[in-house]
C-alpha positions as CSV (number, residue, x, y, z in Angstrom):
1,X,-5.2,26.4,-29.6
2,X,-8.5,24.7,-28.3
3,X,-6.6,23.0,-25.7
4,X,-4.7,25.9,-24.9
5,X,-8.2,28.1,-24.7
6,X,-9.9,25.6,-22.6
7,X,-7.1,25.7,-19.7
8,X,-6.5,29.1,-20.0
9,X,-7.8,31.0,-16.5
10,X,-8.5,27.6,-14.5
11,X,-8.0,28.3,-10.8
12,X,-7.4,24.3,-10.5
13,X,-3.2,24.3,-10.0
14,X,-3.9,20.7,-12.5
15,X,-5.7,18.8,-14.8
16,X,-6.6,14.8,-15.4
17,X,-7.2,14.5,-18.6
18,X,-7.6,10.5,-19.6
19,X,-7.5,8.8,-23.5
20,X,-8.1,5.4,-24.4
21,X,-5.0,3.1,-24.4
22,X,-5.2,2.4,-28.0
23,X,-5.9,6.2,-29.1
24,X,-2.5,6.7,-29.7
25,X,-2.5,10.2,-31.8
26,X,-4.3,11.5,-28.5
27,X,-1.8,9.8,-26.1
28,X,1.2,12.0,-28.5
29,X,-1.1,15.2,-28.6
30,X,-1.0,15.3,-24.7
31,X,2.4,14.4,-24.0
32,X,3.2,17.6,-26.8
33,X,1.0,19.4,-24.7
34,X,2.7,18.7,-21.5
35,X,0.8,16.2,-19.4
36,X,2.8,13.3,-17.9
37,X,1.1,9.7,-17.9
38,X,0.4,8.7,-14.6
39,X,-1.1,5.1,-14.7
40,X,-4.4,3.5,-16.3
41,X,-7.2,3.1,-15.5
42,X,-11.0,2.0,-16.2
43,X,-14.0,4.7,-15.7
44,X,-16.2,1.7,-15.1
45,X,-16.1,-2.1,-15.4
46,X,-17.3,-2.5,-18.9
47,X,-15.1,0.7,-20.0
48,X,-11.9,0.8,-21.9
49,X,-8.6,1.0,-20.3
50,X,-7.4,5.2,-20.2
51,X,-4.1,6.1,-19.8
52,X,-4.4,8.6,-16.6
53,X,-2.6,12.0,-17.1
54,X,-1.8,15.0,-15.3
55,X,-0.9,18.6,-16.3
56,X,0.2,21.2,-14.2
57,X,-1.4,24.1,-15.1
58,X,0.7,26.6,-12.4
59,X,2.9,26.0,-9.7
């Protein structure tokens, strides 16, 4: 419902929401939710690797 809440009403036609590689139960919570991985990636050099997402939020 949180996730749901916080999306509702965004003008932004997507979102990029990112989780740590290894965070598993948050890498199954977005797919459930409907976001497609894209890729990975690292927010800085000495960052862990994300898994890169997108949702489409309306077409």
């Amino acid at each position: 419902m949180l996730h749901d809440a916080t999306l509702d009403g965004r003008a932004e036609p997507r979102t990029t929401p990112t989780c740590v590689v290894d965070n598993q139960p948050a890498h199954d919570a977005y797919l459930r939710w409907g976001s497609q991985t894209m890729g990975q990636i690292k927010h800085a050099p000495a960052s862990p690797l994300y898994d890169a997402m997108v949702l489409i939020l309306r077409r």
